[in-house]
C-alpha positions in Angstrom: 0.0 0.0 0.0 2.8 2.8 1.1 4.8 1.6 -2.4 1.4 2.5 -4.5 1.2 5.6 -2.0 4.4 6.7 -3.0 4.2 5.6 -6.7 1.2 8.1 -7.2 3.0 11.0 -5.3 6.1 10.5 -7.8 4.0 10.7 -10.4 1.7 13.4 -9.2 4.9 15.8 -8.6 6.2 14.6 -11.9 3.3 15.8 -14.1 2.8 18.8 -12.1 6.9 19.6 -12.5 6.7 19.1 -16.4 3.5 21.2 -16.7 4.6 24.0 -14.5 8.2 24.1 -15.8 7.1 23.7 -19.3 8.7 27.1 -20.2 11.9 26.5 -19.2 12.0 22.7 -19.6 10.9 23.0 -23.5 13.8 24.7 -24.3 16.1 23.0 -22.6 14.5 19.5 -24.1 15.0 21.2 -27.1 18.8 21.8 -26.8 19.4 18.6 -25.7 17.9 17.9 -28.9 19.8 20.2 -30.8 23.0 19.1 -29.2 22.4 15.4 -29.9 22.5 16.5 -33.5 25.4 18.3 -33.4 27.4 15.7 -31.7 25.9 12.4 -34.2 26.9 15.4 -37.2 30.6 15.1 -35.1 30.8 11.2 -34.9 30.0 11.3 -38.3 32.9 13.9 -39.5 35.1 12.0 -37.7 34.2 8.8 -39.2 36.1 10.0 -42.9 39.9 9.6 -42.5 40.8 12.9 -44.1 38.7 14.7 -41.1 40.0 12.3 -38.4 43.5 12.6 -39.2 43.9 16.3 -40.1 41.2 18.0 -37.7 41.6 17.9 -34.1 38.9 17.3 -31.9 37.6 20.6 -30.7 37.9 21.7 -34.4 35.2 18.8 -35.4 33.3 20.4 -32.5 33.3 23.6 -33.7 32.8 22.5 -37.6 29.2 20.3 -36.7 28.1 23.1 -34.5 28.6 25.7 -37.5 27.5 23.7 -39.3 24.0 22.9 -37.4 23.9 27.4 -36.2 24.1 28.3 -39.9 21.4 25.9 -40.8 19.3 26.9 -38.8 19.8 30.6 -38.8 18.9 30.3 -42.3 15.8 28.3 -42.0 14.9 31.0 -39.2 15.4 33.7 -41.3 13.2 31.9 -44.6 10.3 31.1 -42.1 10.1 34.1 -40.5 9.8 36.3 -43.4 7.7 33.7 -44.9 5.3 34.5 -41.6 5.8 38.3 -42.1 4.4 37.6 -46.1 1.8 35.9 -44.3 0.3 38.2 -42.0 0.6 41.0 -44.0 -2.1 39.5 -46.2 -4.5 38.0 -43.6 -6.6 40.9 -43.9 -7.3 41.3 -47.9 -8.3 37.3 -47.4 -11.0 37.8 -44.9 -13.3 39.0 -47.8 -12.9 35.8 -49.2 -14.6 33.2 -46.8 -18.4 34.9 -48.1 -17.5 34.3 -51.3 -16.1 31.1 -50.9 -19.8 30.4 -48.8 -21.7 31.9 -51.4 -20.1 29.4 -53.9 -20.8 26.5 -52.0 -24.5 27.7 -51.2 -25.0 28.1 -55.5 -23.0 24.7 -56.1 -25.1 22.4 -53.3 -28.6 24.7 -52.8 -27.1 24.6 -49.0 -27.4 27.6 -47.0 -24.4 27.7 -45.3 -23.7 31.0 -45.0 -26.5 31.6 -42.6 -25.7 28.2 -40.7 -21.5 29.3 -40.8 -22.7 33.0 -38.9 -25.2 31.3 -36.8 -22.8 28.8 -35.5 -19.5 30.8 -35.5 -20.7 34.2 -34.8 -18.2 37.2 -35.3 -15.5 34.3 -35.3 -12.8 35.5 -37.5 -10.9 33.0 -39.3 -8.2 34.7 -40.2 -7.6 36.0 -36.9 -7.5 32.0 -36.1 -4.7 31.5 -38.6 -2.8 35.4 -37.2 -2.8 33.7 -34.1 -1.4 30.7 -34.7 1.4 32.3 -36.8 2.6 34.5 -33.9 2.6 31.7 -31.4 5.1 30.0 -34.5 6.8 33.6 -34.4 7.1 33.5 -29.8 8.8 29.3 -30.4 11.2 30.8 -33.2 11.9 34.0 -31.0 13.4 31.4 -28.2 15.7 29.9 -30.8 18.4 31.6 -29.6 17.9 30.1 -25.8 17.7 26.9 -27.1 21.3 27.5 -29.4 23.0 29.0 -25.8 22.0 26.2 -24.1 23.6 23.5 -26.7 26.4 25.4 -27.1 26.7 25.3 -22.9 25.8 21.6 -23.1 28.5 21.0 -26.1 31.0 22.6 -23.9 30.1 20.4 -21.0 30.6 17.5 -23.5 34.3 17.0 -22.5 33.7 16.6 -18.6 31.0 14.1 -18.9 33.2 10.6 -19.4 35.1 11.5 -16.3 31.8 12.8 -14.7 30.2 9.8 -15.0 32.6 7.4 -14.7 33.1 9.1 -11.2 29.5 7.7 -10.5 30.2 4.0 -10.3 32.3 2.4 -7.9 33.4 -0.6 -10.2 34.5 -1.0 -13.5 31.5 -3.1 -14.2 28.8 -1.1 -13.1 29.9 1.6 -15.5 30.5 -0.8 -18.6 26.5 -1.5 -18.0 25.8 2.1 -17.9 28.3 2.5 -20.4 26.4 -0.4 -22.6 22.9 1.4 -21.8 23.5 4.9 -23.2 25.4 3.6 -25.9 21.8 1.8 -27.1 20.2 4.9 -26.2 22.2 7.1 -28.3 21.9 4.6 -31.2 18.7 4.4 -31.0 17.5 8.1 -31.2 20.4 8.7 -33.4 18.6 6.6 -36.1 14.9 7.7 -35.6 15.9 11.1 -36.0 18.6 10.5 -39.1 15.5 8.5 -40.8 12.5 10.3 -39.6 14.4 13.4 -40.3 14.9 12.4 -44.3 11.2 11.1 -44.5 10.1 14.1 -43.6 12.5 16.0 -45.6 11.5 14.7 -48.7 7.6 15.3 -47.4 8.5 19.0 -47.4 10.3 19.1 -50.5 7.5 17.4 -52.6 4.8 19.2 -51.2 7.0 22.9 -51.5 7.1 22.1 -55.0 3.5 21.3 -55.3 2.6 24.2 -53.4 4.8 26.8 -55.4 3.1 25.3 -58.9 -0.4 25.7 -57.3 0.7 29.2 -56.0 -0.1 29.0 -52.6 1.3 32.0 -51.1 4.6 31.5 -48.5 5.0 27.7 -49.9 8.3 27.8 -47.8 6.4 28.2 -44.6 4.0 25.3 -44.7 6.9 22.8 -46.6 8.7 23.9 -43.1 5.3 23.0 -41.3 5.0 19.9 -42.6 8.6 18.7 -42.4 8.1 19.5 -38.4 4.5 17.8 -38.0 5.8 14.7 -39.6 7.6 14.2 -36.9 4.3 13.7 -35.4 2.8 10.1 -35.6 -0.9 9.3 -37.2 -2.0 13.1 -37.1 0.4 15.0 -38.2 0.3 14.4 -41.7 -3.2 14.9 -41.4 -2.7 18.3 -40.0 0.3 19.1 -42.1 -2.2 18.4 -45.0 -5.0 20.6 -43.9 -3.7 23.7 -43.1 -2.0 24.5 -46.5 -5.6 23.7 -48.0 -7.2 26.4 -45.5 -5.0 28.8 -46.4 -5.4 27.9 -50.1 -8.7 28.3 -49.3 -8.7 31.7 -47.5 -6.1 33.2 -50.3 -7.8 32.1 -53.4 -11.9 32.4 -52.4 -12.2 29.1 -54.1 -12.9 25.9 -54.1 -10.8 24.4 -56.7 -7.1 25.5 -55.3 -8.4 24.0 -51.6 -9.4 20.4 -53.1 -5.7 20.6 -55.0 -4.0 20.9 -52.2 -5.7 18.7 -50.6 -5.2 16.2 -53.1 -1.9 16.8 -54.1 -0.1 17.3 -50.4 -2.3 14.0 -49.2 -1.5 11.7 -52.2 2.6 13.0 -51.1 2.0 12.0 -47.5 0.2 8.9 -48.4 3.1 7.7 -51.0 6.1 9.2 -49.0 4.6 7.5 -45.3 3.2 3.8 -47.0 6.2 3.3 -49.4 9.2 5.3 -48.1 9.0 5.2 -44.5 8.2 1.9 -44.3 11.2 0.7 -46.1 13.9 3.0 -44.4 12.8 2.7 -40.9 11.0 -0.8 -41.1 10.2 -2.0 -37.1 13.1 -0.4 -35.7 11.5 1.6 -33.1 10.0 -1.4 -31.9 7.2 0.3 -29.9 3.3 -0.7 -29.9 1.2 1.3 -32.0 -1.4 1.5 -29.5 1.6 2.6 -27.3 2.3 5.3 -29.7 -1.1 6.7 -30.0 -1.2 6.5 -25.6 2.6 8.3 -25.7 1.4 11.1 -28.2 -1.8 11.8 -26.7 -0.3 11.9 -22.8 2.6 13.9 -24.2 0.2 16.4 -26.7 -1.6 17.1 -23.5 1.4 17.8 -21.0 3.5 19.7 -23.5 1.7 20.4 -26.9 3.0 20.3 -29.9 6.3 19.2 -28.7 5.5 17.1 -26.7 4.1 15.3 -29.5 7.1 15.4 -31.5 9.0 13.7 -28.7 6.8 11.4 -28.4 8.7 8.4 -29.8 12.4 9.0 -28.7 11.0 9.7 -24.8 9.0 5.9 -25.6 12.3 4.3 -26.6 14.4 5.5 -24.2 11.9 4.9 -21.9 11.3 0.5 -23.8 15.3 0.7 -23.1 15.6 1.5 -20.0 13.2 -0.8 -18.8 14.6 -3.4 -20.6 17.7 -3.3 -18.6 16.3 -4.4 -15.3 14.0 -7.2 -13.9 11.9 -5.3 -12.1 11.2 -3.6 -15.2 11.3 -5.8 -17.8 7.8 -6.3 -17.8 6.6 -3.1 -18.4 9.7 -3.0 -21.7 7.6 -6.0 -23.0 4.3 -4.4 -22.6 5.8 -1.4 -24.4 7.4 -3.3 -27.1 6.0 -4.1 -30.7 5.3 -7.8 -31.1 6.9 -8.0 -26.8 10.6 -9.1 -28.0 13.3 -6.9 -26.5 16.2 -6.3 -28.4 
């Protein structure tokens, strides 16, 4: 009874520590992120002989993290303007939601114009839409938190072997841990690498198809998408829908909104049933119905990113577990088909 007792409390203070911290944990999630990438971008410079042998250590340090920085100063810069472009032209498509109404109403005899004011009242769509930009805008302004606290972390990186190792008493007890984050670090490393080209190519394909279409800001919503397919089941669904909203709200018409719809799902559909499939097979090895739990109990702690790390916090977490008896059962629960690797 107390170990139940005590269980709950953990949790309790748990949930209530992530959801009151959020604002500086996110970040600081974030740039552990962030560093992750730039030290896999590292291991892999140092993997070619001609870097290994002619660039010392702190110099393959400081190439990834330039590297990584420059990247995404640039993407920064691209969205940001491309949010600017945005909002600047909310208000000459406001006009265009009657006419897009008054279409439909001609096209089905449906009087949805008077149900759409009866049912949504003053509710301004593109104010929607302005909204959800600048709260895109506030997450991009804390970009540079999230770069200072890498760059801390990356200059940390040195101290941690000897940190750690400091931990254990014996050898042996710090091979296992050794052994543990090893798996860890493999693991993320290659859900990230994969998920990361997946979605890549997502936003690629569907910039294209949005810049023939001539959806306004096409560099924006590829950038959208690229970041919600990192969300599992719904967020190509999402990453879909908006572009054909805004197609919808720019243009006044029907035809643009069903293209986009088309053309961005048939890309999701191809790139997540043929592509994915094939790069990242089972690796993950985590439950589908586990997946769906992790996203929603993460969505609802953290948001949107706590949706995105959704899947590495469920492998670390199948890992972990899988390390100890006590555990072990849980791992297996947690598991795919309930065969630990």
């Amino acid at each position: 009874m107390k170990k139940a007792a005590y269980f709950c409390i953990v949790m309790v203070s748990i949930i209530a520590t992530l959801i009151y911290g959020q604002n500086l944990l996110i970040p600081f999630i974030l740039a552990l992120f962030l560093w992750f990438i730039m030290h896999t971008l590292k291991t892999r410079l140092n993997s070619y002989s001609f870097i290994n042998k002619y660039f010392a250590s702190w110099l393959q340090t400081l190439l990834s993290t330039g590297i990584i920085v420059t990247t995404l100063m640039i993407l920064i810069n691209i969205v940001s303007n491309n949010i600017q472009q945005i909002l600047q032209s909310l208000p000459l498509y406001e006009s265009n939601i009657d006419a897009v109404l008054d279409r439909i109403n001609q096209n089905f005899n449906i009087d949805i114009l008077e149900i759409g004011k009866k049912q949504l009242g003053d509710f301004e769509f593109a104010s929607l839409l302005g909204d959800i930009l600048n709260s895109i805008s506030a997450l991009i302004g804390n970009s540079f938190m999230i770069i200072l606290y890498a760059l801390f972390i990356l200059l940390e990186e040195a101290n941690f072997p000897k940190k750690i190792k400091a931990m254990f008493h014996s050898g042996e007890d710090f091979q296992r841990f050794d052994k543990l984050s090893n798996e860890i670090e493999d693991s993320i490393a290659s859900y990230l690498k994969l998920k990361s080209l997946v979605s890549l190519i997502t936003g690629i394909l569907s910039f294209i198809a949005l810049l023939i279409i001539g959806v306004e800001a096409p560099a924006f919503w590829a950038f959208l998408i690229f970041i919600l397919n990192f969300i599992p089941t719904i967020g190509s669904l999402v990453g879909t829908t908006f572009p054909a909203i805004f197609a919808l709200l720019q243009f006044g018409e029907l035809q643009p909104f069903i293209l986009v719809l088309i053309v961005v799902g048939i890309i999701q559909l191809l790139v997540g049933n043929l592509v994915e499939p094939k790069l990242m097979g089972s690796s993950m090895n985590i439950s589908p119905l586990v997946t769906i739990l992790a996203l929603s109990i993460w969505g609802a702690i953290w948001g949107v990113v706590g949706m995105i790390i959704s899947v590495p916090v469920t492998v670390v977490m199948i890992i972990i577990f899988s390390k100890f008896e006590k555990t072990k059962r849980v791992a297996i629960l947690l598991s795919e088909k309930g065969e630990l690797r």
